[in-house]
ROSE-4610 file (N, C-alpha, C; in Angstrom, 1 decimal, always signed):
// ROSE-4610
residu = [X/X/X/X/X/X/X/X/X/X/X/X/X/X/X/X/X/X/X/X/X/X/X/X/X/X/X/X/X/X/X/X/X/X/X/X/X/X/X/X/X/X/X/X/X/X/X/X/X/X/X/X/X/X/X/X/X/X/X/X]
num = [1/1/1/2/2/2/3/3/3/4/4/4/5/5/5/6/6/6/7/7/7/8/8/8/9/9/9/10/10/10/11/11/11/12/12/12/13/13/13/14/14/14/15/15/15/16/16/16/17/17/17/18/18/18/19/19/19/20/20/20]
x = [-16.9/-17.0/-16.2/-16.7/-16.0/-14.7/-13.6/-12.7/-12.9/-13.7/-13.9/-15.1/-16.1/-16.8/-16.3/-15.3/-14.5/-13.4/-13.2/-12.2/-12.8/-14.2/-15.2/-14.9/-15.6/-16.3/-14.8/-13.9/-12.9/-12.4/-13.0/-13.3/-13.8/-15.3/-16.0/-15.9/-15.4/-14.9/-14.0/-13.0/-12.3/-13.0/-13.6/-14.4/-15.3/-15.7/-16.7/-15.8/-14.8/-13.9/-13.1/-13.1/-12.6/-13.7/-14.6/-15.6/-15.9/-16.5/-16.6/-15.3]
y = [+35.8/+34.6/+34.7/+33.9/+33.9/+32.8/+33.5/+32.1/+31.5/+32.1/+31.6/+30.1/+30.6/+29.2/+28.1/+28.6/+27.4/+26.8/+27.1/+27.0/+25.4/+26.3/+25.3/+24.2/+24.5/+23.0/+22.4/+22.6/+21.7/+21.1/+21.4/+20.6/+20.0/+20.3/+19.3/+18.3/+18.7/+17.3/+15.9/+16.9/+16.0/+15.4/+16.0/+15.3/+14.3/+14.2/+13.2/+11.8/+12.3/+11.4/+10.6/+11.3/+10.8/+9.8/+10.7/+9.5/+8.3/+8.5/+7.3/+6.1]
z = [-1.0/-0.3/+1.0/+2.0/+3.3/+3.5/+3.8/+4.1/+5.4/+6.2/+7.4/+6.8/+6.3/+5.7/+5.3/+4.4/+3.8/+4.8/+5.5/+6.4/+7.4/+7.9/+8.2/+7.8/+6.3/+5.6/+5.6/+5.5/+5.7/+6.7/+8.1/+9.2/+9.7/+9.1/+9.4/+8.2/+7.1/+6.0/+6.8/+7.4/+7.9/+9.0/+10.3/+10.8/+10.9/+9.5/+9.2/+8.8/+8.1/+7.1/+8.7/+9.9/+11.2/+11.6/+11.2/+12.1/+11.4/+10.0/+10.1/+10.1]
């Protein structure tokens, strides 16, 4: 598995969790 992916999905998690 890539850490770089997961790294991701944890930004854009948070970025969602910002937006809405």
């Amino acid at each position: 598995m890539s850490t770089i992916e997961e790294r991701v999905k944890k930004i854009v998690a948070e970025q969602l969790g910002v937006k809405e």
